[in-house]
C-alpha positions in Angstrom: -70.6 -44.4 -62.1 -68.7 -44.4 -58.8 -70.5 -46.0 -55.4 -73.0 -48.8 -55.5 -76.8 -48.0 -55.5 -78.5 -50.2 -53.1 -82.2 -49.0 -52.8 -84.4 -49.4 -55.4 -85.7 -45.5 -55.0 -82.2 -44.9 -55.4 -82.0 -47.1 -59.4 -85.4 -45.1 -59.7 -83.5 -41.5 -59.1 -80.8 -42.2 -60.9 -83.2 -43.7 -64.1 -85.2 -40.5 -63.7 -82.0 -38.1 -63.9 -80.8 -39.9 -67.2 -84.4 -39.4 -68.6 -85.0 -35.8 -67.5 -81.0 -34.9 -69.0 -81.9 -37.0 -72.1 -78.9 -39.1 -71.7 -81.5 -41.5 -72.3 -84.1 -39.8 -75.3 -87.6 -40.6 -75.5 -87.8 -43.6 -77.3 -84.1 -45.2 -77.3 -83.6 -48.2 -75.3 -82.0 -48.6 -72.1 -79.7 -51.2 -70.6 -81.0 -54.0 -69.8 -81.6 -55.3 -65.8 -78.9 -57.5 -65.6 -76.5 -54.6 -66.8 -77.7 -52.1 -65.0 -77.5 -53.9 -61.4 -73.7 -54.4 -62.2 -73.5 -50.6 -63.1 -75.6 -50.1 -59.9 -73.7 -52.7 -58.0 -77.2 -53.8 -56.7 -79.2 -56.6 -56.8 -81.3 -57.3 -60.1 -84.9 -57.5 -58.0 -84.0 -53.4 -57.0 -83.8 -52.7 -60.6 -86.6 -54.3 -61.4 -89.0 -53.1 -58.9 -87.5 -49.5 -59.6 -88.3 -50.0 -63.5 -91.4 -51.2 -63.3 -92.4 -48.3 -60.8 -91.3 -46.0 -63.4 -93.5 -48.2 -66.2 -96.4 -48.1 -63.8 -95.7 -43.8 -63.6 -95.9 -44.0 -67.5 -92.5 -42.9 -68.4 -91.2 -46.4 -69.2 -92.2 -48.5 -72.2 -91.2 -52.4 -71.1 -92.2 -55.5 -73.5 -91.3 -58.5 -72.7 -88.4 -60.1 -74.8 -88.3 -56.0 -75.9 -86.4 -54.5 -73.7 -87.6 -51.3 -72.0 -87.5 -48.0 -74.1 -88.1 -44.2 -72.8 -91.9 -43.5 -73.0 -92.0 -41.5 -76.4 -95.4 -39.7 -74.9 -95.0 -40.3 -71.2 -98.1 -40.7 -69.6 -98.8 -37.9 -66.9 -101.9 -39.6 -64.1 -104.0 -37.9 -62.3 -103.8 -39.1 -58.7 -107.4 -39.5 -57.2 -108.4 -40.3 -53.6 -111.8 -40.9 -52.3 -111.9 -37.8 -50.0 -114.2 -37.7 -47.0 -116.3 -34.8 -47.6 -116.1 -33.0 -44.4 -112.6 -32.9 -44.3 -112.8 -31.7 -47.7 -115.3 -29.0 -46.5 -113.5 -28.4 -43.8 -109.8 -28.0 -45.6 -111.4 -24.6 -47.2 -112.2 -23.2 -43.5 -115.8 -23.6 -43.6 -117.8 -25.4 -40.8 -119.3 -28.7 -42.1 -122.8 -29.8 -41.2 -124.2 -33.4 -42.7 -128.2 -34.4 -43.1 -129.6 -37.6 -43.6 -132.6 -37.1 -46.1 -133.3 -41.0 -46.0 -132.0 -44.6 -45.4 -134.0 -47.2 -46.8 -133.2 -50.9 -47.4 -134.3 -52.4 -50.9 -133.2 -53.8 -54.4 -131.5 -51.9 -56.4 -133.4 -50.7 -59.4 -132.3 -53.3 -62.2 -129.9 -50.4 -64.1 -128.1 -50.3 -60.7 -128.1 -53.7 -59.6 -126.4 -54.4 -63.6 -123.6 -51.9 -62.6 -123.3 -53.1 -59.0 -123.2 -56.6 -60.8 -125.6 -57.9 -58.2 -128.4 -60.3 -58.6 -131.9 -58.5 -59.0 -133.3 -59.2 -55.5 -129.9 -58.7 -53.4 -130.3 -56.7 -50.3 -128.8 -53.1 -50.8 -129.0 -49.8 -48.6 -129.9 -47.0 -50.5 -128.6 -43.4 -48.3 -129.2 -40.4 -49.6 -127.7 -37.1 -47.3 -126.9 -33.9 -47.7 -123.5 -32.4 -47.2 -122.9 -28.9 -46.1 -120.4 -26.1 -45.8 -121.6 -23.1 -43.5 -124.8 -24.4 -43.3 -125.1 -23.7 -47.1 -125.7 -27.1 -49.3 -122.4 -28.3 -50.5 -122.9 -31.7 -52.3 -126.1 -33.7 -52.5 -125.2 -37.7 -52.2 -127.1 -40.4 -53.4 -125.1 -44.0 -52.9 -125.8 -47.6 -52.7 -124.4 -49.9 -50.8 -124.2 -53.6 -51.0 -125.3 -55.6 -48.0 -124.0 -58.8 -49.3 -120.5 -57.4 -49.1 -120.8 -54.8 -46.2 -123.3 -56.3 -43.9 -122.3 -54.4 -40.8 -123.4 -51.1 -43.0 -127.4 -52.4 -42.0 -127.0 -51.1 -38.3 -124.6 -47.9 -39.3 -125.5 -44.9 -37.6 -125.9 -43.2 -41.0 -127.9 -40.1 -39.2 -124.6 -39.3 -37.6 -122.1 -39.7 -40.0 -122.1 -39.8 -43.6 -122.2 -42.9 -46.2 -118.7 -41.5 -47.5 -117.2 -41.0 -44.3 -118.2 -44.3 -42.3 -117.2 -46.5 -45.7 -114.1 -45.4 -46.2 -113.1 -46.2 -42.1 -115.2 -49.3 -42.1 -115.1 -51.3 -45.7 -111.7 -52.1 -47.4 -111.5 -51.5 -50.9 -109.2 -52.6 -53.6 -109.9 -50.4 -57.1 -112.9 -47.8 -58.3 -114.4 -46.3 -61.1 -114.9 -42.9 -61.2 -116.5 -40.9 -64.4 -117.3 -36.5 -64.2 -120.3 -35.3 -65.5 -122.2 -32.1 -65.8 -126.0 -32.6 -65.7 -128.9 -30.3 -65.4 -130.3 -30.2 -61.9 -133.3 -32.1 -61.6 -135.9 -31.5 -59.3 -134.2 -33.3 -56.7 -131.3 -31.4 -56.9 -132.8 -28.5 -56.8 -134.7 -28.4 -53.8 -131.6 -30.2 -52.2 -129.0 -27.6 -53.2 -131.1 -24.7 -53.2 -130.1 -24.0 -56.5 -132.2 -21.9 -59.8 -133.8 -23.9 -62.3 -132.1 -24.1 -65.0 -128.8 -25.2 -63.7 -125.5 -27.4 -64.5 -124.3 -28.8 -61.7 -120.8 -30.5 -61.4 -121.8 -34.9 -61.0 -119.3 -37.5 -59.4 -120.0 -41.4 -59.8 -118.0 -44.0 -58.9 -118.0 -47.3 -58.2 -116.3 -48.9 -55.6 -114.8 -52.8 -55.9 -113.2 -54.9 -53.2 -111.9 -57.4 -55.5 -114.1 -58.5 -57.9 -117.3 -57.4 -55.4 -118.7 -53.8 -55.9 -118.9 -52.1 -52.3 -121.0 -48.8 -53.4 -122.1 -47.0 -55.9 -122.5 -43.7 -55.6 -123.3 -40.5 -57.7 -122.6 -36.6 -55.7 -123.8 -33.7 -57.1 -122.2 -30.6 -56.1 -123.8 -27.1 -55.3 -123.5 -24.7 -58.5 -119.6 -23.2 -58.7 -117.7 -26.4 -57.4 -114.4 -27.0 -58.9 -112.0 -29.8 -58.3 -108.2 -29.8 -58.7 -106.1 -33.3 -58.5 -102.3 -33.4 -58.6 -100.4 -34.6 -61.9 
């Protein structure tokens, strides 16, 4: 090809046309990285970086001593933020409205503090608020949060603004776990979401790591008829 490629997004753009055109077919293997930067006319560190973006994305197989191959099942990921709720709420047009039901500080129960990997006795704050939309209950949260990581969360104004919103502008975090769920409402649940008895409600938990330190742990349960969309 004519015209050097000197950004790595460019080596990336390029790599994605030949995949999409099947010039390159799933599962055939590709130049390597010292051929392609002299096809490129770039450095080898571009392609590298733009190759193992694409690996990252799923659509590139590397192994080392290998080669890299086209993905024969590329991988499509879901991308997942941690949303704060009231902008969610309020993204629909509805007015958002936030209640702390109660903020105490204790241990974790022993299946929490096992998942939170903290010792049995390690201070904790356990929040549990109410989110709403219109003034009609919109999510039910019930976290804990680790005071040996996130001390300054002790003196948080958590009648004001939510767990979920004051975490995610106050404690750095590196990775999470997140698992979906429908459950039957417990009593709980009910009374906080107003919701009949039976009912299957729609459950987020997730853990939250800074590191190799969980920062929360917390499980929402949304009012009957939430959905959630994510982006491929």
């Amino acid at each position: 090809m004519s015209g050097a490629i000197k950004s790595w997004q460019s080596v990336q753009a390029e790599v994605l046309r030949r995949i999409h055109s099947r010039e390159w077919k799933p599962g055939a293997q590709i130049p390597n990285e010292a051929d392609l930067a002299a096809e490129f006319g770039c450095a080898r560190a571009t392609v590298n970086r733009a190759l193992r973006n694409l690996a990252e994305a799923g659509l590139l197989d590397r192994r080392r001593k290998a080669g890299t191959r086209v993905a024969l099942q590329p991988v499509a990921k879901a991308v997942l933020d941690i949303p704060v709720i009231r902008l969610e709420v309020e993204g629909t047009g509805r007015r958002y409205g936030y209640r702390l039901i109660s903020a105490s500080q204790t241990p974790a129960p022993p299946e929490i503090a096992a998942a939170m990997t903290m010792a049995p006795d390690a201070p904790a704050l356990h929040l549990i608020a109410l989110h709403l939309a219109d003034r009609a209950p919109y999510a039910l949260e019930d976290r804990w949060i680790n005071l040996g990581v996130v001390p300054g969360a002790a003196e948080a104004p958590f009648t004001e603004i939510s767990g979920n919103e004051w975490l995610l502008a106050n404690a750095p975090y590196t990775h999470g776990e997140i698992a979906f769920s429908a459950v039957m409402a417990d009593p709980q649940a009910i009374a906080a979401l107003a919701c009949p008895d039976p009912s299957a409600l729609f459950v987020l938990d997730r853990l939250t790591w800074d590191q190799t330190r969980v920062v929360t742990k917390v499980r929402i349960t949304y009012a009957p008829g939430h959905a959630m969309t994510t982006v491929l």
